[in-house]
mmCIF file of the N, C-alpha and C atoms, coordinates in Angstrom:
data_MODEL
# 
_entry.id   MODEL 
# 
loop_
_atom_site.group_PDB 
_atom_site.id 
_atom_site.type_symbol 
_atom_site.label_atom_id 
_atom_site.label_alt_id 
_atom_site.label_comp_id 
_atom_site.label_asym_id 
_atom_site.label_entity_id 
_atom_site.label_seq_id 
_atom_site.pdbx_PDB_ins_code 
_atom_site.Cartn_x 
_atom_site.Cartn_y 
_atom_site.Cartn_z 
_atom_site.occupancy 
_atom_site.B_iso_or_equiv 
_atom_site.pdbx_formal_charge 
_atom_site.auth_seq_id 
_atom_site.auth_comp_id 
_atom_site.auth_asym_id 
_atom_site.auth_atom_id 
_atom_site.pdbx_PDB_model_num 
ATOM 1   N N  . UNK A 1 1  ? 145.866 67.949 78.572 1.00 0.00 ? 1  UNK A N  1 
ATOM 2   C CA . UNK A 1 1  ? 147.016 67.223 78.069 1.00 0.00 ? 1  UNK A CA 1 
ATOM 3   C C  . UNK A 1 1  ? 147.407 67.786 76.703 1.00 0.00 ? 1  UNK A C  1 
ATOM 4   N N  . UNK A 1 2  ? 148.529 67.916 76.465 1.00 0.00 ? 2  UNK A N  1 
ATOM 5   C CA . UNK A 1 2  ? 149.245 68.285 75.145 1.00 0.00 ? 2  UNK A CA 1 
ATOM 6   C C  . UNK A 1 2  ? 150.391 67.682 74.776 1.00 0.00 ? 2  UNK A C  1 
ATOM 7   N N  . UNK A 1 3  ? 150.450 67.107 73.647 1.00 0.00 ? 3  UNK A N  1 
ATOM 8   C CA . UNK A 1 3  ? 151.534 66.322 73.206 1.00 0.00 ? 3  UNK A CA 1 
ATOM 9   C C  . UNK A 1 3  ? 152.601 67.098 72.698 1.00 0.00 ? 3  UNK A C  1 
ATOM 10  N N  . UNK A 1 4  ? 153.902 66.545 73.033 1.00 0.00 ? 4  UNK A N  1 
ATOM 11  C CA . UNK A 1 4  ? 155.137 66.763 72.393 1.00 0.00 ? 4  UNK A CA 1 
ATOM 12  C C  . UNK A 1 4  ? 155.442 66.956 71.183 1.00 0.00 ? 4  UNK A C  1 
ATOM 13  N N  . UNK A 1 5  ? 156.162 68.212 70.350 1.00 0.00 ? 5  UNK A N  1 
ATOM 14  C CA . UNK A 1 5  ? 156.496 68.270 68.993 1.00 0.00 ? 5  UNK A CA 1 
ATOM 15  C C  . UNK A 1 5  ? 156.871 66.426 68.670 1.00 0.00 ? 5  UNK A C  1 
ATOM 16  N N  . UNK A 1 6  ? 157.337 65.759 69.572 1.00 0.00 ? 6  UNK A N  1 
ATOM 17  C CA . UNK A 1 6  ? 158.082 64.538 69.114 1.00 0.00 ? 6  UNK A CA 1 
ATOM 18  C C  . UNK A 1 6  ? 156.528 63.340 68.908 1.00 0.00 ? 6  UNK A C  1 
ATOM 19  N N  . UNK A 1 7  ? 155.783 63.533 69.400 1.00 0.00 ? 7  UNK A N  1 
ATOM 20  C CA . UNK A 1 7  ? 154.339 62.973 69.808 1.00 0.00 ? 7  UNK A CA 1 
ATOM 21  C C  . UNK A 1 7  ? 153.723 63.493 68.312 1.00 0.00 ? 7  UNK A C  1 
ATOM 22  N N  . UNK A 1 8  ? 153.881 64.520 67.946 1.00 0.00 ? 8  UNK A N  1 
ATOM 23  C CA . UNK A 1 8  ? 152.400 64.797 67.221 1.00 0.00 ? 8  UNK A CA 1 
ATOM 24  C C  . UNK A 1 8  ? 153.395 64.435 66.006 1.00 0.00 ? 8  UNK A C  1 
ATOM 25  N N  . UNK A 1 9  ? 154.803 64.379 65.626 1.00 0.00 ? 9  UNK A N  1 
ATOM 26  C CA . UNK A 1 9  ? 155.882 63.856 64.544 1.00 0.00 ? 9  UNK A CA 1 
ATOM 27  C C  . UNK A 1 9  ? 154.972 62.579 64.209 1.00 0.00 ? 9  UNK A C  1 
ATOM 28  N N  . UNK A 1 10 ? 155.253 62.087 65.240 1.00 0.00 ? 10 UNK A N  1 
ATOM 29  C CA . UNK A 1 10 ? 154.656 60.025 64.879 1.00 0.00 ? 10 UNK A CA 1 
ATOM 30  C C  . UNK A 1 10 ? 153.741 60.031 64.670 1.00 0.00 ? 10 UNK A C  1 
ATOM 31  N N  . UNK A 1 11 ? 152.470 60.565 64.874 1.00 0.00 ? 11 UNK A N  1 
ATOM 32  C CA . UNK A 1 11 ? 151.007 60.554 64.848 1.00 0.00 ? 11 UNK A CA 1 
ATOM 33  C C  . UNK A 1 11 ? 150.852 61.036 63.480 1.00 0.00 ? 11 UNK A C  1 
ATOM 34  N N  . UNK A 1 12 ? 151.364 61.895 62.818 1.00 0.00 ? 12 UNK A N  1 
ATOM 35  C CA . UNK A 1 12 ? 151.489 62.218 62.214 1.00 0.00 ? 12 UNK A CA 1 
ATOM 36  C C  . UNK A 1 12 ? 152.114 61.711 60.706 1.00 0.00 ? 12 UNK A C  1 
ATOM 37  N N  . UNK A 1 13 ? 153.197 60.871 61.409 1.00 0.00 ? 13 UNK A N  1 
ATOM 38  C CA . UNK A 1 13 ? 153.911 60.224 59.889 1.00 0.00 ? 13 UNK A CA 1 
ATOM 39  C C  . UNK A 1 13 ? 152.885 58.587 59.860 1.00 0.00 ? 13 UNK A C  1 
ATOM 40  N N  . UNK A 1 14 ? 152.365 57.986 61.051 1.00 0.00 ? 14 UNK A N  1 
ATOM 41  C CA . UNK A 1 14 ? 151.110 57.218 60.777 1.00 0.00 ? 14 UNK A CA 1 
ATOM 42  C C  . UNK A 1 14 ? 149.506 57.670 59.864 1.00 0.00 ? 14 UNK A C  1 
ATOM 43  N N  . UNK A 1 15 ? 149.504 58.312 60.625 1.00 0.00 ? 15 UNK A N  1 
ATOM 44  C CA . UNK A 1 15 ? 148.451 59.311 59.606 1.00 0.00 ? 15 UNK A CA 1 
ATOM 45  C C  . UNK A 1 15 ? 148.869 59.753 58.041 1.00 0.00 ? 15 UNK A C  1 
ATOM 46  N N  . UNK A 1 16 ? 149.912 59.901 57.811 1.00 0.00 ? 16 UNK A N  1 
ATOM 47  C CA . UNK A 1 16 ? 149.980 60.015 56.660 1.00 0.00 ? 16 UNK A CA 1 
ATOM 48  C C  . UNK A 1 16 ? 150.053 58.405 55.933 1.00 0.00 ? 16 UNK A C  1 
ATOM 49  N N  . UNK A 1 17 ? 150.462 57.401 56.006 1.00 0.00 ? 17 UNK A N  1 
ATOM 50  C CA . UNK A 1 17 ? 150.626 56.681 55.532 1.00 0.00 ? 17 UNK A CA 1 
ATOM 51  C C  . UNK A 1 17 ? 149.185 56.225 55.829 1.00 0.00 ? 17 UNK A C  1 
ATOM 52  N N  . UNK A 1 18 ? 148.604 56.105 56.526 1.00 0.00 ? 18 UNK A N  1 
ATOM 53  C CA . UNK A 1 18 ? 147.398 55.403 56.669 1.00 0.00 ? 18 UNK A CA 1 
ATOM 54  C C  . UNK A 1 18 ? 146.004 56.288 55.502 1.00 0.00 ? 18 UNK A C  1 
ATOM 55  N N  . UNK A 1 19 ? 146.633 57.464 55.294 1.00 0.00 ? 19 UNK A N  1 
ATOM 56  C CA . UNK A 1 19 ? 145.815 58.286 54.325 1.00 0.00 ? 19 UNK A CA 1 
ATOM 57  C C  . UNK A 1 19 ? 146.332 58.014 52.989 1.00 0.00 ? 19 UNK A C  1 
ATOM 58  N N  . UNK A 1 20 ? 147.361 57.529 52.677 1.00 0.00 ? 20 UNK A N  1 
ATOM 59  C CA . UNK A 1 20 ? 148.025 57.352 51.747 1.00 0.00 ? 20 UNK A CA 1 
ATOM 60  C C  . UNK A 1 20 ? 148.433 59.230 51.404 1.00 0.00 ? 20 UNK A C  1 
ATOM 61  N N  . UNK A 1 21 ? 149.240 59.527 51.996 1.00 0.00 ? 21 UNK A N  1 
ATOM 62  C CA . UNK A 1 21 ? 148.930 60.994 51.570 1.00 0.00 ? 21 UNK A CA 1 
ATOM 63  C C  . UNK A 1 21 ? 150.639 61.326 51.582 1.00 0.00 ? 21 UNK A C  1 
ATOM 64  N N  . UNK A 1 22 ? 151.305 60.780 50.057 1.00 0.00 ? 22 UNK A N  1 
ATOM 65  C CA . UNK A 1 22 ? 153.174 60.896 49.911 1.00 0.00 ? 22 UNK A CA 1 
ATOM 66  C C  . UNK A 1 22 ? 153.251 62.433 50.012 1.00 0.00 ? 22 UNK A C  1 
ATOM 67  N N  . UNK A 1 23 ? 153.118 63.417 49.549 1.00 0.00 ? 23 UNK A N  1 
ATOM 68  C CA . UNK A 1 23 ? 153.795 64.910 50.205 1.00 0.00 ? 23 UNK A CA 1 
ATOM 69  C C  . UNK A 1 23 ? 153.442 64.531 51.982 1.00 0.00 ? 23 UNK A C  1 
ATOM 70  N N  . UNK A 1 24 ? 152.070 64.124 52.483 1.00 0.00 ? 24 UNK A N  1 
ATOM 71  C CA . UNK A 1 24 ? 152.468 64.591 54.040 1.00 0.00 ? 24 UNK A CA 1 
ATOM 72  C C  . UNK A 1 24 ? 153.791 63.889 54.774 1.00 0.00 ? 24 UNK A C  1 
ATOM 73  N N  . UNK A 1 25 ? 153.962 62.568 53.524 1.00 0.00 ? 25 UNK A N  1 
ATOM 74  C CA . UNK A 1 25 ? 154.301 61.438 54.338 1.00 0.00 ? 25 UNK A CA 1 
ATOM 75  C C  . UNK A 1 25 ? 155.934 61.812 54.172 1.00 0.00 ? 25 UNK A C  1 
ATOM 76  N N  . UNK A 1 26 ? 156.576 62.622 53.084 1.00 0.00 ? 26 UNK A N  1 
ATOM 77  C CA . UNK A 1 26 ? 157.976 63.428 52.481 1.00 0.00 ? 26 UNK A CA 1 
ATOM 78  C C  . UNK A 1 26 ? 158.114 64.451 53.923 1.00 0.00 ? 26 UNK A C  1 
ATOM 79  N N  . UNK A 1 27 ? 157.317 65.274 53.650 1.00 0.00 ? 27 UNK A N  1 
ATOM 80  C CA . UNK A 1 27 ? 157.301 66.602 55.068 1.00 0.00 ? 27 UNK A CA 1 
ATOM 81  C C  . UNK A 1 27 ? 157.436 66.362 56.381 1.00 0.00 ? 27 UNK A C  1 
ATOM 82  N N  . UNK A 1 28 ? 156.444 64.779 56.486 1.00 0.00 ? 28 UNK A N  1 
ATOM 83  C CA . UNK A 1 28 ? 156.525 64.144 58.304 1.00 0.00 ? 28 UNK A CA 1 
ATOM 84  C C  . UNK A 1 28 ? 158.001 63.870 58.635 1.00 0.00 ? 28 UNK A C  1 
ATOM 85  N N  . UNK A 1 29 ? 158.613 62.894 57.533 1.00 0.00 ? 29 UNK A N  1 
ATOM 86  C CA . UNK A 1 29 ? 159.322 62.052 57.720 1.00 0.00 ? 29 UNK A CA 1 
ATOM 87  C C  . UNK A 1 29 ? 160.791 63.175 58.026 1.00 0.00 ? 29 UNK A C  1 
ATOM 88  N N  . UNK A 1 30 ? 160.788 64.044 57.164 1.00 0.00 ? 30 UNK A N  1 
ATOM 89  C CA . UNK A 1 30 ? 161.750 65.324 57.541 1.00 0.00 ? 30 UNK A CA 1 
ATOM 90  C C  . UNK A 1 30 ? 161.666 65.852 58.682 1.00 0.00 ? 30 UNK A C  1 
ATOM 91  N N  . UNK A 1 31 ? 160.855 66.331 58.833 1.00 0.00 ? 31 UNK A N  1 
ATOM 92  C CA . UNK A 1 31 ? 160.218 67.010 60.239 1.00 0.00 ? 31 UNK A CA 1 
ATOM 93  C C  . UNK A 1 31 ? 160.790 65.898 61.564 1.00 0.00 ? 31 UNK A C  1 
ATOM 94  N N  . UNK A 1 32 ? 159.984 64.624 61.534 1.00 0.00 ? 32 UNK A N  1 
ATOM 95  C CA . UNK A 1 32 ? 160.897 63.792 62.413 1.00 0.00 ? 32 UNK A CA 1 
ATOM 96  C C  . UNK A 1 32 ? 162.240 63.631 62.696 1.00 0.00 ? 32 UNK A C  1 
ATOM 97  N N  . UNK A 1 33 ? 163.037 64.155 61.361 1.00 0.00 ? 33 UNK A N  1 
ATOM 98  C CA . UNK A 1 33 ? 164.408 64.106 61.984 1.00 0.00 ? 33 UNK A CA 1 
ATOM 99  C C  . UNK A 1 33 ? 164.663 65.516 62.701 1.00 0.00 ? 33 UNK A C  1 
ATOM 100 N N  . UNK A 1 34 ? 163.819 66.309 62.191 1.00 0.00 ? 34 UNK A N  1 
ATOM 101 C CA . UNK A 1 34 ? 164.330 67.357 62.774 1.00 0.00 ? 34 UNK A CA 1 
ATOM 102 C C  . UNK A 1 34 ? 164.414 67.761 64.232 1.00 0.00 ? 34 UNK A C  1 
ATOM 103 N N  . UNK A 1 35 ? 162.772 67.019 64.601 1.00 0.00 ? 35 UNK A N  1 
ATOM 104 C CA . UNK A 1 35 ? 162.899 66.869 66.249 1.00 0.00 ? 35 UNK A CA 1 
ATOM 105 C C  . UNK A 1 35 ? 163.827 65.883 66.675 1.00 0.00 ? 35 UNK A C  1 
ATOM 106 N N  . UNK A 1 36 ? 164.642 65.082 66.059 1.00 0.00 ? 36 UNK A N  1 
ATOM 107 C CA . UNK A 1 36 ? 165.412 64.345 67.105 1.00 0.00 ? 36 UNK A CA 1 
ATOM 108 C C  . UNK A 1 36 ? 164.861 62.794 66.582 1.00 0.00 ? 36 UNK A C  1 
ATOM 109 N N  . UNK A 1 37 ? 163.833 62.534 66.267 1.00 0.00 ? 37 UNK A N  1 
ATOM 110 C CA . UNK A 1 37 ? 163.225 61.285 66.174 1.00 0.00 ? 37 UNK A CA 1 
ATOM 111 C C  . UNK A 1 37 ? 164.333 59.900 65.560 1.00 0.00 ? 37 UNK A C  1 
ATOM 112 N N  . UNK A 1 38 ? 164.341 58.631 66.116 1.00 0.00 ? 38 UNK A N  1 
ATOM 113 C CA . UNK A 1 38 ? 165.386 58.030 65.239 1.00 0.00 ? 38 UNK A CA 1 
ATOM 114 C C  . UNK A 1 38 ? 164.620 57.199 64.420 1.00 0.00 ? 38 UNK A C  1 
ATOM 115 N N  . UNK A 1 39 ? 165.612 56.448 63.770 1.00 0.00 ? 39 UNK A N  1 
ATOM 116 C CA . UNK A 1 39 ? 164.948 55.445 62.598 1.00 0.00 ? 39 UNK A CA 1 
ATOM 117 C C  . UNK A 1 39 ? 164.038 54.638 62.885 1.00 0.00 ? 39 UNK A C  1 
ATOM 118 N N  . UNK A 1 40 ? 164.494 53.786 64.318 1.00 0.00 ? 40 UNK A N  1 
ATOM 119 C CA . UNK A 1 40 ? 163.455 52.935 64.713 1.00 0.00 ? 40 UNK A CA 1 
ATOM 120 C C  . UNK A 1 40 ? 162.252 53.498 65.085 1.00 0.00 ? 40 UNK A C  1 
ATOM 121 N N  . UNK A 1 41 ? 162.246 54.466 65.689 1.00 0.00 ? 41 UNK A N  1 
ATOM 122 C CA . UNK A 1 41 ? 160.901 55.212 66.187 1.00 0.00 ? 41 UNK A CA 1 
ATOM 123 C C  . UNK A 1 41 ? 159.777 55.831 65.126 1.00 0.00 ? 41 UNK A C  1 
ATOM 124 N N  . UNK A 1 42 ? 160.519 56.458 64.155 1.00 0.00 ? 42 UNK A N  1 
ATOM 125 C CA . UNK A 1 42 ? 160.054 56.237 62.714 1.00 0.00 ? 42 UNK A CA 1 
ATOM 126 C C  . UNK A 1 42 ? 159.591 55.083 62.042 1.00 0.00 ? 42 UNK A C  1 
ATOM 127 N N  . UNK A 1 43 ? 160.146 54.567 61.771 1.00 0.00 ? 43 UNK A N  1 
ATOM 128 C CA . UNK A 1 43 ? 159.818 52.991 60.994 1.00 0.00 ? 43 UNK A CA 1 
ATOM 129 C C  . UNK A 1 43 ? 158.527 52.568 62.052 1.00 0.00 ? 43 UNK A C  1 
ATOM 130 N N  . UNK A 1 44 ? 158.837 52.611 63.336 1.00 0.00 ? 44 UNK A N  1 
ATOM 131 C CA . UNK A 1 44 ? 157.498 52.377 64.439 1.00 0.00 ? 44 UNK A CA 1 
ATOM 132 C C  . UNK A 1 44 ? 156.479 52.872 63.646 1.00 0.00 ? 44 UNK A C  1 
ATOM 133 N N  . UNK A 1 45 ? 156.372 54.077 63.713 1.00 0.00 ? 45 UNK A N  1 
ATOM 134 C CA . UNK A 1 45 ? 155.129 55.034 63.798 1.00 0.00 ? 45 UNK A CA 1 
ATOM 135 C C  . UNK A 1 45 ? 154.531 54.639 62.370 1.00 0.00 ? 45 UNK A C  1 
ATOM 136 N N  . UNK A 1 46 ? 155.625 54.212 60.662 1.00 0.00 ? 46 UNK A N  1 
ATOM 137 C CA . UNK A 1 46 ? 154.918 53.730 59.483 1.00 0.00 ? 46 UNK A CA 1 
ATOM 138 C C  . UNK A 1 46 ? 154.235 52.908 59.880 1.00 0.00 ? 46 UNK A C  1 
ATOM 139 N N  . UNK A 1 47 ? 155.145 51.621 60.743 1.00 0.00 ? 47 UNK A N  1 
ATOM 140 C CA . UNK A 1 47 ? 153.974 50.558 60.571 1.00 0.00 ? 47 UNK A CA 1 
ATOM 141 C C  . UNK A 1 47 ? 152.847 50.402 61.135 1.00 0.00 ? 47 UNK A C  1 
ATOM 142 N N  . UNK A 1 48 ? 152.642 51.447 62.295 1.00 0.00 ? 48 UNK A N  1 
ATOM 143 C CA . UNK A 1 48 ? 151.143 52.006 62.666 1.00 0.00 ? 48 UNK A CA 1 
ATOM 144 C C  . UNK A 1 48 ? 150.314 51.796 61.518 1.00 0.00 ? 48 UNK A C  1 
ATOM 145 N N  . UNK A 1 49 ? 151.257 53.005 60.708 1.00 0.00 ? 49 UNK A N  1 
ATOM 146 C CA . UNK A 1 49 ? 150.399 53.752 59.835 1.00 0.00 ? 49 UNK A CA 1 
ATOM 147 C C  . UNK A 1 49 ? 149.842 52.381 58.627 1.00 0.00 ? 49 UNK A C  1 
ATOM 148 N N  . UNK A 1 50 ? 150.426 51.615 58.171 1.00 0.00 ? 50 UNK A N  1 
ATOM 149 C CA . UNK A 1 50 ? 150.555 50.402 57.330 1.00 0.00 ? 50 UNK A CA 1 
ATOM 150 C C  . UNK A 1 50 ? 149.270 49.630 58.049 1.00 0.00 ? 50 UNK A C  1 
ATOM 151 N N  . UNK A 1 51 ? 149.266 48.945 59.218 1.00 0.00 ? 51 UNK A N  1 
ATOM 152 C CA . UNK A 1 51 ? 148.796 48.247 59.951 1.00 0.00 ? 51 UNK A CA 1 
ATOM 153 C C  . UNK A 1 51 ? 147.093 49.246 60.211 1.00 0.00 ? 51 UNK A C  1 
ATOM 154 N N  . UNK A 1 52 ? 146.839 50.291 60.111 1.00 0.00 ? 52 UNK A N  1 
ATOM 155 C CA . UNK A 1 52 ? 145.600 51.120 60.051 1.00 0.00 ? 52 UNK A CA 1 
ATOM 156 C C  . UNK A 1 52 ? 145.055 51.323 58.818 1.00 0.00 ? 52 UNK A C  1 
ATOM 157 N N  . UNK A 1 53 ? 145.983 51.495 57.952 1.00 0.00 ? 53 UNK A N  1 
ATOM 158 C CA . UNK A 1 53 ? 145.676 50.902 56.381 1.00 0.00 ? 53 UNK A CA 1 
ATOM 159 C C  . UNK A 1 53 ? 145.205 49.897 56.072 1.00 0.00 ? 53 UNK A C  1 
ATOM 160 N N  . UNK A 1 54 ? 145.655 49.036 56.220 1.00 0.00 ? 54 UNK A N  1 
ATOM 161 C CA . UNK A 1 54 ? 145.497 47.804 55.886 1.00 0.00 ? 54 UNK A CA 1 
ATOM 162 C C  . UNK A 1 54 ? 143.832 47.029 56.682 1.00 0.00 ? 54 UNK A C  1 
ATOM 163 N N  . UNK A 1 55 ? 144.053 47.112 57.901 1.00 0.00 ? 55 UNK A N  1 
ATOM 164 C CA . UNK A 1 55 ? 142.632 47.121 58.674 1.00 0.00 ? 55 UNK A CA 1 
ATOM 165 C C  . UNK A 1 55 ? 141.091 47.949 57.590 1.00 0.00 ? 55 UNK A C  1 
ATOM 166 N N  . UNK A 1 56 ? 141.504 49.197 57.714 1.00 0.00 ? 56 UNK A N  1 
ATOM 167 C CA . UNK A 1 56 ? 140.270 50.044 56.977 1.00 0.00 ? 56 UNK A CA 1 
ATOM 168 C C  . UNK A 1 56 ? 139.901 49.613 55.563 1.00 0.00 ? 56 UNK A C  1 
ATOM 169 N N  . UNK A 1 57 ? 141.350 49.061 54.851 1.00 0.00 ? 57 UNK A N  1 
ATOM 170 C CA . UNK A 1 57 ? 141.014 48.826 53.421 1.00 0.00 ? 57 UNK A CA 1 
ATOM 171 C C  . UNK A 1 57 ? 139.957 47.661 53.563 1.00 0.00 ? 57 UNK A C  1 
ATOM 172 N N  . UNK A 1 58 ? 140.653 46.852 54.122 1.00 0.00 ? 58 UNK A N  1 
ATOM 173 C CA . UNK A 1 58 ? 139.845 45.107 54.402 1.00 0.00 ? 58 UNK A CA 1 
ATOM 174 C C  . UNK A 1 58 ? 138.311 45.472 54.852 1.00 0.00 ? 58 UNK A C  1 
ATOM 175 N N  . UNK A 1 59 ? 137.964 46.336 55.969 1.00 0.00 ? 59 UNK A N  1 
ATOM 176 C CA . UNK A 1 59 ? 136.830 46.924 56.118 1.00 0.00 ? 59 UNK A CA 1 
ATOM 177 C C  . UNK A 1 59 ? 135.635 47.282 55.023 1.00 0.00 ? 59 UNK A C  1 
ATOM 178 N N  . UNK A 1 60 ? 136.529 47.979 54.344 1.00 0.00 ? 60 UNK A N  1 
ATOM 179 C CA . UNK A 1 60 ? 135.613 48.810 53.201 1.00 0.00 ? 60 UNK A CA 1 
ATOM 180 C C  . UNK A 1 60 ? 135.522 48.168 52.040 1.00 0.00 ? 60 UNK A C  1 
ATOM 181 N N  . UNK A 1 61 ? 136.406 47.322 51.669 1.00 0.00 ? 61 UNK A N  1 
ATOM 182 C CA . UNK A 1 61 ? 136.183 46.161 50.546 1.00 0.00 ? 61 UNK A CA 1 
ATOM 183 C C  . UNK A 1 61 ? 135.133 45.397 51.087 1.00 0.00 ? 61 UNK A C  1 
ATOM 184 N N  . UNK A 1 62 ? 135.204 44.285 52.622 1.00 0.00 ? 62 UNK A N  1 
ATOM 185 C CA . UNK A 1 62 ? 133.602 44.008 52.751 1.00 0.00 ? 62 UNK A CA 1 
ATOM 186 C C  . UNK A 1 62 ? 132.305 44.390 52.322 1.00 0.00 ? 62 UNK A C  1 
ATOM 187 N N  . UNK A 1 63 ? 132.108 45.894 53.098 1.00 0.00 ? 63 UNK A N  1 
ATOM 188 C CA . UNK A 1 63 ? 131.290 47.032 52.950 1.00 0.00 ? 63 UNK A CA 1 
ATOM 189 C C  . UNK A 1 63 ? 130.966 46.476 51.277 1.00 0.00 ? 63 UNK A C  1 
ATOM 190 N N  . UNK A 1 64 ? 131.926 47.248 50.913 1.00 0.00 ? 64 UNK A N  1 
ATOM 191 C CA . UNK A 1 64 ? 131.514 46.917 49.028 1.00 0.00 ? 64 UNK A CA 1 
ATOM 192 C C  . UNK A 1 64 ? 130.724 45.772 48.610 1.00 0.00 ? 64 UNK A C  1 
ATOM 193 N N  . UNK A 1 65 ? 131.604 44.904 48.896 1.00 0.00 ? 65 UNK A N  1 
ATOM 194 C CA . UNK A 1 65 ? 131.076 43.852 48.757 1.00 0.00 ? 65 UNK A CA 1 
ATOM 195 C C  . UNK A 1 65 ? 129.451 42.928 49.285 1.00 0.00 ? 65 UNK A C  1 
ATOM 196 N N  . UNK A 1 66 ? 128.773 43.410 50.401 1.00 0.00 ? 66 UNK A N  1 
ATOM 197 C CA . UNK A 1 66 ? 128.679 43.371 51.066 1.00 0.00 ? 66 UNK A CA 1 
ATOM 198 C C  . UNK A 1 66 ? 126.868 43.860 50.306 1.00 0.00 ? 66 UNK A C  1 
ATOM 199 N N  . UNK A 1 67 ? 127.441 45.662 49.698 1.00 0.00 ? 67 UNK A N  1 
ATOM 200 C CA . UNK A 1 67 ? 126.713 46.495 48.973 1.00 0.00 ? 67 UNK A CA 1 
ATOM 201 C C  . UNK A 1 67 ? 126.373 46.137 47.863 1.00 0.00 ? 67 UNK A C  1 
ATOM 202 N N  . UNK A 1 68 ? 127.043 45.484 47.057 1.00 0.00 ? 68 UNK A N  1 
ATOM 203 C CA . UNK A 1 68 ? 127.098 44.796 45.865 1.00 0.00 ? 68 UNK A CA 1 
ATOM 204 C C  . UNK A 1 68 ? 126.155 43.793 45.833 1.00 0.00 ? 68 UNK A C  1 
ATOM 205 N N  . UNK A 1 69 ? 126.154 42.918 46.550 1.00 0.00 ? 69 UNK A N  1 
ATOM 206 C CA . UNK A 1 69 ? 125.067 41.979 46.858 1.00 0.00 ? 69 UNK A CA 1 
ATOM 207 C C  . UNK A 1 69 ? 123.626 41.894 47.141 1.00 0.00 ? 69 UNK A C  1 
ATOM 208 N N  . UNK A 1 70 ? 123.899 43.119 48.132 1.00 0.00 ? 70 UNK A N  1 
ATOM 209 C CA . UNK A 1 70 ? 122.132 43.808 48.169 1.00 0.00 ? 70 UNK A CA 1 
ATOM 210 C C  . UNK A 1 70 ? 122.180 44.861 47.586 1.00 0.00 ? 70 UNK A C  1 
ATOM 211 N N  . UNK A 1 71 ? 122.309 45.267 46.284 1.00 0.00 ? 71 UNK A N  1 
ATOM 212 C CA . UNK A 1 71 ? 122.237 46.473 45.246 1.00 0.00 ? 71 UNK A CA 1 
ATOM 213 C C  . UNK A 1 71 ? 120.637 46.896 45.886 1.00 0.00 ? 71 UNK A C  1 
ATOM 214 N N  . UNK A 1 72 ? 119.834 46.224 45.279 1.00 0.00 ? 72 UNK A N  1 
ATOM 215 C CA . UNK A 1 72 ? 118.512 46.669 45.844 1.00 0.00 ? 72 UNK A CA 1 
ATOM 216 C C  . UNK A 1 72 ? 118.134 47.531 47.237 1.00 0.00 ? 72 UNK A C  1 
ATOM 217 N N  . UNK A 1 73 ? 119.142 47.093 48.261 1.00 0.00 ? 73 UNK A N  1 
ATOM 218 C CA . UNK A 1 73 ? 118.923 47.355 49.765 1.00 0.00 ? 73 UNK A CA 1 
ATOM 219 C C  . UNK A 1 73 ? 119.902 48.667 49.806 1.00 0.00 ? 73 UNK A C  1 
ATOM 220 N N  . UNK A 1 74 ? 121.145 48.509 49.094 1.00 0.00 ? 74 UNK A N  1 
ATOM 221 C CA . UNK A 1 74 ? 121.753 49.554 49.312 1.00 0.00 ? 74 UNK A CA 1 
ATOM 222 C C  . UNK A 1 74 ? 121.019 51.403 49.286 1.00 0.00 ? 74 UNK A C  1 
ATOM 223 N N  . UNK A 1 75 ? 121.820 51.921 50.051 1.00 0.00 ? 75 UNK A N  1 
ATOM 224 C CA . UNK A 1 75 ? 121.321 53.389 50.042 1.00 0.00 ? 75 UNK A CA 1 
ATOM 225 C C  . UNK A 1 75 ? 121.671 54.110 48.429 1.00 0.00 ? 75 UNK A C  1 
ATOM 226 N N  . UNK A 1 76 ? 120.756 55.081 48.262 1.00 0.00 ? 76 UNK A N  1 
ATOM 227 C CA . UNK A 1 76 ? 120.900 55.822 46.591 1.00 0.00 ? 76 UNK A CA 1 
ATOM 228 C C  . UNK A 1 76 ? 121.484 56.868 47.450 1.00 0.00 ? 76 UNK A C  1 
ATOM 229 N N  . UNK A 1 77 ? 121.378 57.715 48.394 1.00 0.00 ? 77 UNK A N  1 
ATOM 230 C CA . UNK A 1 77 ? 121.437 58.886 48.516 1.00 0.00 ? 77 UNK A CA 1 
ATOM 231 C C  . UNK A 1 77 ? 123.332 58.697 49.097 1.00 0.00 ? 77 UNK A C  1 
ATOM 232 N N  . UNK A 1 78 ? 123.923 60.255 48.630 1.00 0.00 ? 78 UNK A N  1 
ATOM 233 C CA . UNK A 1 78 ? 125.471 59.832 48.717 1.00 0.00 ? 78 UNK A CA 1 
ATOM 234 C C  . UNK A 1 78 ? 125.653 60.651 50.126 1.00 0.00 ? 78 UNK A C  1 
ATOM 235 N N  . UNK A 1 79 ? 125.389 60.094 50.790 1.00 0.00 ? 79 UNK A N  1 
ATOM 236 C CA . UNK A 1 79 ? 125.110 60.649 52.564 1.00 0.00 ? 79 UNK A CA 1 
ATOM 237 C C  . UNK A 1 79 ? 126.890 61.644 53.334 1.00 0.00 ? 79 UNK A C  1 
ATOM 238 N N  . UNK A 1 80 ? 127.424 61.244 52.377 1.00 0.00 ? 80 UNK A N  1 
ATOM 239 C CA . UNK A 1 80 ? 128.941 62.193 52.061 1.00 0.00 ? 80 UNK A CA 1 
ATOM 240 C C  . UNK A 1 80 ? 129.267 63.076 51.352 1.00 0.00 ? 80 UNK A C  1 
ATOM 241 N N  . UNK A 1 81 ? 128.308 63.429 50.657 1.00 0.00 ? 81 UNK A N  1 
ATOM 242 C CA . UNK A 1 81 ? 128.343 64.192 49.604 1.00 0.00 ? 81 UNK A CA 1 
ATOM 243 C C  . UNK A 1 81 ? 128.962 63.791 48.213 1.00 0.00 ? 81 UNK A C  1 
ATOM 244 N N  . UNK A 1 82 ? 128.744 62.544 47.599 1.00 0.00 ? 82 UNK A N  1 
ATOM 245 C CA . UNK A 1 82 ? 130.056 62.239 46.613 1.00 0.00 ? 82 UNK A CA 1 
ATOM 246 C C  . UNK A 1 82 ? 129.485 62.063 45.418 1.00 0.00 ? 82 UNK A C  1 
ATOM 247 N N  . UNK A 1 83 ? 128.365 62.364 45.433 1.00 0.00 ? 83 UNK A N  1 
ATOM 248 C CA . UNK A 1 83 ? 127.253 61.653 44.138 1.00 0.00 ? 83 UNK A CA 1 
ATOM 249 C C  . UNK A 1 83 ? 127.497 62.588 42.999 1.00 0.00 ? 83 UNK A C  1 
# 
């Protein structure tokens, strides 16, 4: 299976917003018109992107929180590399 220039547009302008990432989200949003994409189908694909945001943030603030509480229990080692 392979998706449509018009397919990987939306996936794409969600993904950016859900990364918070404004140049991808300037470049997608161009690019979408260029394939043809309309407003509504656009505006669709942000509020993906908004609505996947919003989920992960709420996620990882728990997490924090969560970590914060058992400081003791929490892991030292930065298992992502971020330390």
């Amino acid at each position: 299976m392979t998706l449509d220039t018009r397919q990987t547009e939306l996936i794409a302008l969600g993904a950016a917003v859900a990364a918070n990432c404004s140049r991808c989200l300037e470049f997608h949003v161009g690019k979408a018109r260029e394939v043809g994409l309309e407003p509504e189908e656009i505006a669709a694909a942000l509020e993906v992107g908004r609505m996947v945001r919003r989920g992960a943030g709420g996620a990882i603030d728990q997490l924090a929180a969560q970590l914060e509480v058992k400081r003791s229990e929490a892991r030292t080692s930065a298992g992502c590399g971020c330390s």
